[in-house]
N, C-alpha and C positions, 0 to 999 in steps of 0.2 A: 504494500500500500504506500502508494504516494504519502509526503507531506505535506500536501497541499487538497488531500480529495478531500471531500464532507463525508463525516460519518453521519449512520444511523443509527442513532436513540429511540429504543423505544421505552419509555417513561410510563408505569401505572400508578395507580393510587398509595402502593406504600411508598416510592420516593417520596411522597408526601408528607409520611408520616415521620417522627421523632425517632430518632437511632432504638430509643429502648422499645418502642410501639415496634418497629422493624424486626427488630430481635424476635420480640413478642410472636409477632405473624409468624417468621421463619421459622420458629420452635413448635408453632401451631401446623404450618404446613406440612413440614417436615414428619412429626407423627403421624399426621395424616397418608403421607405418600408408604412410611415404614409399616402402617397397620394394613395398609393397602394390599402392601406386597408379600407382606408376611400371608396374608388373606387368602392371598391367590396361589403363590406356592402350596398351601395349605389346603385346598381346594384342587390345583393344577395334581400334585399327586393321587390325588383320588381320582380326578377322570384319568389320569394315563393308564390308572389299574381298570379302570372300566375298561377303555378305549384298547386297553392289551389282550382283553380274554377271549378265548374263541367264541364265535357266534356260530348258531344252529345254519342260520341261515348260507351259507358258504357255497360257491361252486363247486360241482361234481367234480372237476379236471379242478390241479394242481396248476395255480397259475401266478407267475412272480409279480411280487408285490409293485414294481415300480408301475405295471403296468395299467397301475389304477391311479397314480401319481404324473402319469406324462398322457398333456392335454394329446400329441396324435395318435395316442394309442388309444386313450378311449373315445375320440371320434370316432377311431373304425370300428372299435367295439360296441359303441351305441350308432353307428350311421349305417354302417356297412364300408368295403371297402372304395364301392362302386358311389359312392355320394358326395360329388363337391358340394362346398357350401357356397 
């Protein structure tokens, strides 16, 4: 960056506020975002145990996994081979 370009500031209501008000919010934020995550870890482990177990529902044939993960392999597999879009 030049010495001479203009920055951007983007300024919200706690610059506004008094250093100890700021602290304040940030301390408030901050357990907010930590209870958050800790929330979701804590939740995110339980669906991967879901999301890991076998299901009844499964195809007959033995078919590797990526090919439910890459968009033009399941085109062909829900379009057919023969189906531009």
């Amino acid at each position: 960056m030049a010495l001479n370009e203009p920055t951007i500031r983007i300024l919200s209501f706690v610059s506004r506020l008094s250093p100890e008000r700021q602290l304040s919010f940030r301390k408030v934020t901050d357990g907010i975002i930590l209870a958050f995550c800790l929330l979701l870890a804590v939740n995110g482990f339980k669906a991967m145990a879901i999301l890991n177990e076998p299901k009844d529902h499964c195809p007959a044939v033995e078919l590797p996994r990526f090919l439910f993960y890459s968009l033009p392999s399941s085109w062909v597999l829900f379009h057919g081979p023969d189906h531009n879009p």
